[in-house]
MDTraj code that builds the backbone (N, CA, C; nanometers):
import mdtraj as md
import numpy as np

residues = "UNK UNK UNK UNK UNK UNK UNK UNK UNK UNK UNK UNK UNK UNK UNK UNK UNK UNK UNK UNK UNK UNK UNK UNK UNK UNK UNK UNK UNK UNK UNK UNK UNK UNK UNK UNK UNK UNK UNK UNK UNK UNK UNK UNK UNK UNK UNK UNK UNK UNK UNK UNK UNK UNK UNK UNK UNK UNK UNK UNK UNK UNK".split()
xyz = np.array([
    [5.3085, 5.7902, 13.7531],
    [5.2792, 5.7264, 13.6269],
    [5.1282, 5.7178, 13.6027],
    [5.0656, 5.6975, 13.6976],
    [4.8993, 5.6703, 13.6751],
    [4.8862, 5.7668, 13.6572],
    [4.8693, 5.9114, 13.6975],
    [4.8404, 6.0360, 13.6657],
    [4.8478, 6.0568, 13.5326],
    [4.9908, 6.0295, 13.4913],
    [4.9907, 6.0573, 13.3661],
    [4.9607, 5.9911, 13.2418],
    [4.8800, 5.8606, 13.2879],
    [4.8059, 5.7846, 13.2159],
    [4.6778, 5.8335, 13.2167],
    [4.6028, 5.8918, 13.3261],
    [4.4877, 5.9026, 13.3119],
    [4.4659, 6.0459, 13.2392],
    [4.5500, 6.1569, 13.2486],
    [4.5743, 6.2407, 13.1616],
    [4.5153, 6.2154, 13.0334],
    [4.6727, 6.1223, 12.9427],
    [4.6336, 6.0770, 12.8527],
    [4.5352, 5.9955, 12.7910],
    [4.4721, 5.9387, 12.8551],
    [4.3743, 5.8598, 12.8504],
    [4.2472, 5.9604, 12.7529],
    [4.2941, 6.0942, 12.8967],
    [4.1483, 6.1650, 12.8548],
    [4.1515, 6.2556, 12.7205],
    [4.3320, 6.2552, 12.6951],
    [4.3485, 6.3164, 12.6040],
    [4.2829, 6.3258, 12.4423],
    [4.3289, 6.1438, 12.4546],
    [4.2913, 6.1456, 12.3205],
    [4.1222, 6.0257, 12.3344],
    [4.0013, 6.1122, 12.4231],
    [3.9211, 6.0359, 12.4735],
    [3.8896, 5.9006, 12.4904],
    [3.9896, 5.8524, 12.5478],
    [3.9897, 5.6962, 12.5630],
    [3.8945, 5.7135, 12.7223],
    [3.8937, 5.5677, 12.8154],
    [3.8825, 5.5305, 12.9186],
    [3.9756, 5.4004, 12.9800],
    [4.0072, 5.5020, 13.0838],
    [4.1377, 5.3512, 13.1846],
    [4.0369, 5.2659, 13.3056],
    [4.0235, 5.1825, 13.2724],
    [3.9687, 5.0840, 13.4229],
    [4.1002, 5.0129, 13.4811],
    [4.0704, 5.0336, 13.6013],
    [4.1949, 5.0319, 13.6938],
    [4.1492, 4.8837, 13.7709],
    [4.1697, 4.7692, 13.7797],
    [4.1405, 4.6754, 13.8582],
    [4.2078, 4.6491, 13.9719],
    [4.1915, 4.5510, 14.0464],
    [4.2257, 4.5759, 14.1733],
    [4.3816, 4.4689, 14.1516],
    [4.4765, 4.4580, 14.2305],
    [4.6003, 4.4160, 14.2144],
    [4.5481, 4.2455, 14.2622],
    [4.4297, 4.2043, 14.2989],
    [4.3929, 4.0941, 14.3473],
    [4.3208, 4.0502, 14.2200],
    [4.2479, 4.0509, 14.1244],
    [4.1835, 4.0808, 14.0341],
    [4.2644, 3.9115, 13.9635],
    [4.1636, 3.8293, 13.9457],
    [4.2410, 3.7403, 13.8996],
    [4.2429, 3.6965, 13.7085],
    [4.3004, 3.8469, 13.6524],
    [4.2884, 3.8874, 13.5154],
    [4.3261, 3.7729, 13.4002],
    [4.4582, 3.7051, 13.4611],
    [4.4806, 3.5830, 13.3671],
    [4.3970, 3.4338, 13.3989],
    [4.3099, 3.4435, 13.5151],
    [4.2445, 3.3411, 13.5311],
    [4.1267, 3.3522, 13.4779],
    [4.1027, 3.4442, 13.3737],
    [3.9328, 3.4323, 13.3829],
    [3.9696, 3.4614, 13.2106],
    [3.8518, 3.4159, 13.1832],
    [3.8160, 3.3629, 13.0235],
    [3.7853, 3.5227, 12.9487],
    [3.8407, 3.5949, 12.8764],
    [3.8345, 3.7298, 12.8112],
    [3.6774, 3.6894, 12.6757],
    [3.6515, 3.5123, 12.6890],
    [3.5504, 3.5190, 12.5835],
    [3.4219, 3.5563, 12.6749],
    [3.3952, 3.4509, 12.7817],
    [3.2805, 3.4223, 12.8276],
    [3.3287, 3.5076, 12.9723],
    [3.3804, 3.5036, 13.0443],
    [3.3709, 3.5144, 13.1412],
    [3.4155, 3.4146, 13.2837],
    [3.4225, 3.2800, 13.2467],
    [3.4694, 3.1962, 13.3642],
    [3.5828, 3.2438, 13.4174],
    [3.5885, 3.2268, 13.5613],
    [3.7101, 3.2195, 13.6489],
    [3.7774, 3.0997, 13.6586],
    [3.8838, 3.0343, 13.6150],
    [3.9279, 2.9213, 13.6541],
    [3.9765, 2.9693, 13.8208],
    [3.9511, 2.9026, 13.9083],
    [3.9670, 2.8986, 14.0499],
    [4.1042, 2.8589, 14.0643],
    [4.1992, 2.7150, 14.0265],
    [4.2617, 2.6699, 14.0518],
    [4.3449, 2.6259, 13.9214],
    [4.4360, 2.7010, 13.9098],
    [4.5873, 2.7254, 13.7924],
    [4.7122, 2.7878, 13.8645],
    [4.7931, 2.6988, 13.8576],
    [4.9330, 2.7289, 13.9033],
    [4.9902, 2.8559, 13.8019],
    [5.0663, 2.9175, 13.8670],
    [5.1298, 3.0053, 13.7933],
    [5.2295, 2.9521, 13.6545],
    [5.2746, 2.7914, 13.6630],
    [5.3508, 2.7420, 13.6006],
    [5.2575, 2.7011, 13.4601],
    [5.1229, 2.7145, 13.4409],
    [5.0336, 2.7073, 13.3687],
    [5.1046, 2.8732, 13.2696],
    [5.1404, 2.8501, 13.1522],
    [5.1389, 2.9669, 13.0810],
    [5.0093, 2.9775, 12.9759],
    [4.9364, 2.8457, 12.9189],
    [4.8130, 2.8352, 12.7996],
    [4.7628, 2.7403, 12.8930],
    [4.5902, 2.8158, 12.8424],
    [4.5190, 2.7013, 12.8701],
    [4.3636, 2.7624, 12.7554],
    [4.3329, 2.6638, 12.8138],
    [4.1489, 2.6357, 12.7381],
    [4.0740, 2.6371, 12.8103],
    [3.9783, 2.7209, 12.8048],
    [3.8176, 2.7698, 12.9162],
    [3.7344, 2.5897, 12.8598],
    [3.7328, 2.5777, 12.9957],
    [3.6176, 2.4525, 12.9594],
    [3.4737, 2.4652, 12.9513],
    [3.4309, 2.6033, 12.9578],
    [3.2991, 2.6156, 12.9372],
    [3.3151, 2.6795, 12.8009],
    [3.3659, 2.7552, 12.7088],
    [3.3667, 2.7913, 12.5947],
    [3.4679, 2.7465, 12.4830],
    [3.5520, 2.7199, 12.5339],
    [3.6929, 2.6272, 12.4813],
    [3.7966, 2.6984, 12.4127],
    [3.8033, 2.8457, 12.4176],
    [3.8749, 2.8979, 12.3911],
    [4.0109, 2.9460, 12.4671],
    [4.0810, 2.9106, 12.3705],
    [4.2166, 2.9039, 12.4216],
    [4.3326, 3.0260, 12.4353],
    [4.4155, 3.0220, 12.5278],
    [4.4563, 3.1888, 12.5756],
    [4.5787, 3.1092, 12.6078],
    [4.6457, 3.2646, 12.5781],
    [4.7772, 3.2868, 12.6582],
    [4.7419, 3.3919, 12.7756],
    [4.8212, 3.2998, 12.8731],
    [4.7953, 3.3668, 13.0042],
    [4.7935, 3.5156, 13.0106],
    [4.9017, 3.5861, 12.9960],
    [4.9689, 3.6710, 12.9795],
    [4.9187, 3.7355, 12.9093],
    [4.8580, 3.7191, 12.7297],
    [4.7880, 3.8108, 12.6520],
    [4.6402, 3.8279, 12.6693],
    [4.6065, 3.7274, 12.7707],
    [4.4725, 3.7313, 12.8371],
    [4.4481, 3.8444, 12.9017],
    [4.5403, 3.8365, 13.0129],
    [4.5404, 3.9480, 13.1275],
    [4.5583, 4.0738, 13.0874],
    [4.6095, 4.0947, 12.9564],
    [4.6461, 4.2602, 12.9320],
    [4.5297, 4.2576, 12.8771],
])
top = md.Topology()
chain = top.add_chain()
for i, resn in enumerate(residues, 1):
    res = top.add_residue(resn, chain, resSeq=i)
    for name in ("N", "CA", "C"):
        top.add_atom(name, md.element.get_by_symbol(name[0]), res)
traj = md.Trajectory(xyz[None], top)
């Protein structure tokens, strides 16, 4: 499957960044940048307390 993502990728000149499976994508703020350190998985929304913008976990991480 990755192959044939990165294919396509190049097809229609995009770029894929591949992060690491440790990568803590829904913990970190898509505005600023903070990592929240400590969020249970049972956390689905939250709010960056350094910028205050608010996320869905899930649409964060993609």
């Amino acid at each position: 499957f990755r192959r044939q993502l990165e294919y396509k990728t190049k097809w229609y000149g995009s770029r894929m960044v591949v992060a690491s499976r440790f990568y803590p994508s829904s913990k970190t703020c898509s505005a600023c940048g903070t990592v929240q350190e400590e969020m249970p998985l049972s956390i689905r929304e939250w709010t960056c307390p350094v910028c205050g913008t608010h996320h869905d976990r899930d649409i964060n991480a993609a």
